[in-house]
N, C-alpha and C positions, 0 to 999 in steps of 0.2 A: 359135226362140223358146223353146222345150220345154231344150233345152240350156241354156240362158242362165238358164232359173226353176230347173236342176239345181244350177246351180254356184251359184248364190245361196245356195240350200236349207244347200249343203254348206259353204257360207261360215261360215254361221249358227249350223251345229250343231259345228264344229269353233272358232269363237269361245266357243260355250256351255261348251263342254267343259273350255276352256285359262281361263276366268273363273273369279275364286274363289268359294264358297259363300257368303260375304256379298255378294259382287254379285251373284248370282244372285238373292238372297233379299231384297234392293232392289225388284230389279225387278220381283219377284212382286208386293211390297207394294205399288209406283207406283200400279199400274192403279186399284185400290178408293181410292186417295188423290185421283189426279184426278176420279175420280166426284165423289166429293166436294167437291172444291173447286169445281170446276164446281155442282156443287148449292147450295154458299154463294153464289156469284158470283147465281146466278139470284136468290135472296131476296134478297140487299143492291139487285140491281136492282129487284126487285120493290116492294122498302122503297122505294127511292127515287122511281118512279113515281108509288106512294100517296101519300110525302108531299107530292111537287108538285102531285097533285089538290087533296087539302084543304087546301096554301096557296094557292092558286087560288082555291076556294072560302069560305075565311077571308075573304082579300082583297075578294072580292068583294061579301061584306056588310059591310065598314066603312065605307059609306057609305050613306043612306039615300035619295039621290036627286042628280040630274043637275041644276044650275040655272048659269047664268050672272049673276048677284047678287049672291054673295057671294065674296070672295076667298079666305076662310079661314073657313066655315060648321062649327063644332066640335062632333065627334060623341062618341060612349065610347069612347076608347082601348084596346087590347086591352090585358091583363096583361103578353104578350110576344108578339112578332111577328119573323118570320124574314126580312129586306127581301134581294131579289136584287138585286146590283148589278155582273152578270157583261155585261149590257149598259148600258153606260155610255161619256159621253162630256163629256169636259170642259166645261163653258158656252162659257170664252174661254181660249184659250193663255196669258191674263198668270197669273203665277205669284205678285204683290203683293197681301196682302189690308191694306185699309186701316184696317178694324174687325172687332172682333172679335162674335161671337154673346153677346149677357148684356145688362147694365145699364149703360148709357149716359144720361149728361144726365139722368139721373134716372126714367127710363123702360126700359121692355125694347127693345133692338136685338133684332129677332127672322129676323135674318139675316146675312149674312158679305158685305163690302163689299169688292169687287175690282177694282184699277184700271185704267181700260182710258181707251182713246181716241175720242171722237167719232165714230164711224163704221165702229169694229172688231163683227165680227160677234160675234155670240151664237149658238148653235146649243141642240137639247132636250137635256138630261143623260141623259134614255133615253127610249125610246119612249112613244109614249100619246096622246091625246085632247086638240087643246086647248078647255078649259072657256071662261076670260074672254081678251078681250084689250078694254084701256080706258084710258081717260086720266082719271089723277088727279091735278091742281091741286095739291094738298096735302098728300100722300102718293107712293105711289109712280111718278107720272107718268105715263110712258107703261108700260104692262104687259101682263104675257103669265103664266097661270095655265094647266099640264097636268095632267093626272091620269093614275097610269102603274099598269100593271099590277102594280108587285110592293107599293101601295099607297101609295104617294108621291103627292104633288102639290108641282111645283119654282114656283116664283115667279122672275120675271125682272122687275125695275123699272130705273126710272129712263132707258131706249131712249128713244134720238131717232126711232124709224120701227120699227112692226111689222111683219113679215113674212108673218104667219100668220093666220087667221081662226078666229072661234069653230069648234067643233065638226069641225075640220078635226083627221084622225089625222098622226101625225108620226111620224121614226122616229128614233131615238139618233141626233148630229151634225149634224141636219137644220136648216139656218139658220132664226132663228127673229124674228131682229131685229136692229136694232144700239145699239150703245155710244152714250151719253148722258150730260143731267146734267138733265132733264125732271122735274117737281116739287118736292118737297123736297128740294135736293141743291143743293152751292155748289162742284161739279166732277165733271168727265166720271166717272162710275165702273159697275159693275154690282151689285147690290143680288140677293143669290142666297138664294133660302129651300127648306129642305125642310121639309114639314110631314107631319103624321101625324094624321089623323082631324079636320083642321083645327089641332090643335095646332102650334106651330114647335118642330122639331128642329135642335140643332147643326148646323150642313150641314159641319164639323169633323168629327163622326164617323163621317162615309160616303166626304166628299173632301178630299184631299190636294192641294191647288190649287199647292203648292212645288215639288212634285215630278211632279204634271199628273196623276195615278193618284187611284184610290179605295183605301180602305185594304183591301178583301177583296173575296174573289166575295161574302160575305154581310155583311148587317150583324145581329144580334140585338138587337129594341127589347127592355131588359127597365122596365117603369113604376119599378120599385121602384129600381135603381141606376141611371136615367138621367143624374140630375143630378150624380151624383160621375162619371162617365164622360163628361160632359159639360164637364165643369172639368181633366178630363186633355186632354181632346181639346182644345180649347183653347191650356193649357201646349203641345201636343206639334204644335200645327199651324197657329196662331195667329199674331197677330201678336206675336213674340219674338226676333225677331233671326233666324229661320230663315228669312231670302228675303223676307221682309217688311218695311213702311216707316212710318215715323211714321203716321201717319192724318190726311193732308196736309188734306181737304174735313173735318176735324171740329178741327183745329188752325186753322186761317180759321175756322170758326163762335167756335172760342172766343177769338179775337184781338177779330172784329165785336162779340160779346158783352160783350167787358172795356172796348171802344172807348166803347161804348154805357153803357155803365155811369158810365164816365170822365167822359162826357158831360153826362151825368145831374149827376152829385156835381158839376160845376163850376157847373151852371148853376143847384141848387141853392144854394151858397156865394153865388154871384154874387145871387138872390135874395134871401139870409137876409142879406146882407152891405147889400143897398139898403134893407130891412125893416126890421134893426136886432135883435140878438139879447138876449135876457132872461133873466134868470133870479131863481126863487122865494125870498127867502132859508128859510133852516130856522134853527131851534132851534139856536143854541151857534155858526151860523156865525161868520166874519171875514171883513173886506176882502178877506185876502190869500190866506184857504183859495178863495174865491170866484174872482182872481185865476189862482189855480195852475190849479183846475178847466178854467177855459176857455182858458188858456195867453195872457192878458194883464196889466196890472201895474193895481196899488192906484192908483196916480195915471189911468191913461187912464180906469178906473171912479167915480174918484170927478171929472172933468172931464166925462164923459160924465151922470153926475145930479146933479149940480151940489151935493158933496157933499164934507166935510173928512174926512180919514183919522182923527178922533176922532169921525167921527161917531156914534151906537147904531145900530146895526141890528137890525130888530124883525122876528121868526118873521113869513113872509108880504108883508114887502115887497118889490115889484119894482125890479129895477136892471138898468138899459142896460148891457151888458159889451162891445158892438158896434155 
């Protein structure tokens, strides 16, 4: 053993000797260089420990209480919030969203519409607590409400069958329910919300439903460019020709809608038409301006008041036109 520590020794010092004076002078430098890097390594860890406490502790006061009541009960939004989303798991494998997050019908859509099938599972986006699970008539149907550690709370509507019970913890992927078309809704789809402090957030800016992925381990809420970051996300992830499809359940609503409308105007005519339609005359009118107006002739108007095309016509008096 003593032999074998000789010949090493003598390896060593007959290497040092045949090395030139800048590699020697390397190696002298190395040693106090790895100190040191080794001493940054420790603070950057150190840093990053810290700051996962106090987002921890951020998180944990944006709310000011635990209630099964409200689906979306609105607190004060932080200025900027740093959202983890290294644990995360898709809602549903389909890749179709059929509406998009923003202004719809005249109203806010305050989530992202994704098309699934009657009976396809749902699972939690990431870990947490569930809050509400309930059945809304008139809204979201049947639903399911978590609240997640990195200060999320996801929204799952419109389920034919919940899975999960209030106040029950749940883990990323965790079946939560299934695919429906339960309340407001005129075809199977999943109704997906992220909210922040009760507020709705793009759920475009955290996930990539095209591609099955979220767009980063983080997301950064900043309040001030939400909304312009919002309108990219959108463009970039939306419903635009990238994997996505007309918006089949709101393309039906507005077929029903113009049906109904159609409906309306006929049965209106059909009414005005049995009634008998009138009109005021005015100052400087004629026969034939009256005529043009309601798109019938001088003769059917003056057969209909029993009247000759020389007649005067006086500001204020009434004529049958129909």
């Amino acid at each position: 053993m003593l032999k074998n520590l000789k010949k090493i020794a003598l390896v060593a010092l007959s290497l040092t000797a045949v090395m030139p004076a800048a590699a020697q002078d390397l190696l002298a430098n190395q040693a106090p260089i790895d100190r040191k890097m080794r001493a940054i390594d420790s603070i950057q860890l150190n840093q990053m420990l810290e700051s996962e406490v106090v987002q921890q502790s951020s998180v944990a006061q944006l709310y000011d209480d635990w209630n099964n009541m409200y689906s979306s009960h609105q607190t004060t939004l932080p200025d900027s919030l740093l959202i983890d989303l290294r644990d995360f798991a898709m809602p549903t494998p389909s890749r179709i969203i059929t509406s998009n997050f923003g202004a719809r019908w005249g109203r806010q859509h305050k989530g992202l519409d994704i098309k699934l099938n009657t009976g396809d599972t749902i699972v939690a986006a990431f870990s947490g607590k569930v809050r509400i699970v309930r059945f809304e008539p008139k809204g979201y149907g049947k639903y399911v409400v978590i609240r997640h550690p990195n200060g999320l709370e996801t929204i799952y509507g419109h389920m034919s069958k919940q899975l999960v019970s209030e106040n029950q913890e749940v883990r990323a992927g965790e079946p939560i329910g299934l695919g429906g078309s339960t309340g407001r809704s005129t075809g199977s789809h999943l109704h997906f919300e992220t909210r922040l402090c009760g507020t709705a957030l793009n759920p475009a800016l955290m996930f990539d439903f095209h591609n099955q992925d979220v767009v980063g381990d983080y997301y950064m809420f900043r309040k001030a460019t939400y909304n312009k970051e919002s309108i990219v996300a959108t463009r970039l992830r939306g419903v635009s020709g990238q994997g996505g499809e007309d918006p089949t359940d709101y393309a039906q609503l507005a077929k029903q809608k113009s049906q109904k409308q159609s409906k309306q105007t006929a049965r209106s005519s059909r009414k005005q038409s049995q009634q008998g339609a009138y009109h005021k005359v005015q100052r400087g009118e004629t026969l034939s301006a009256i005529a043009r107006r309601h798109g019938t002739t001088v003769d059917a108007i003056c057969k209909l008041n029993r009247i000759t095309k020389k007649t005067v016509l006086k500001p204020g008096q009434i004529l049958k036109y129909n």
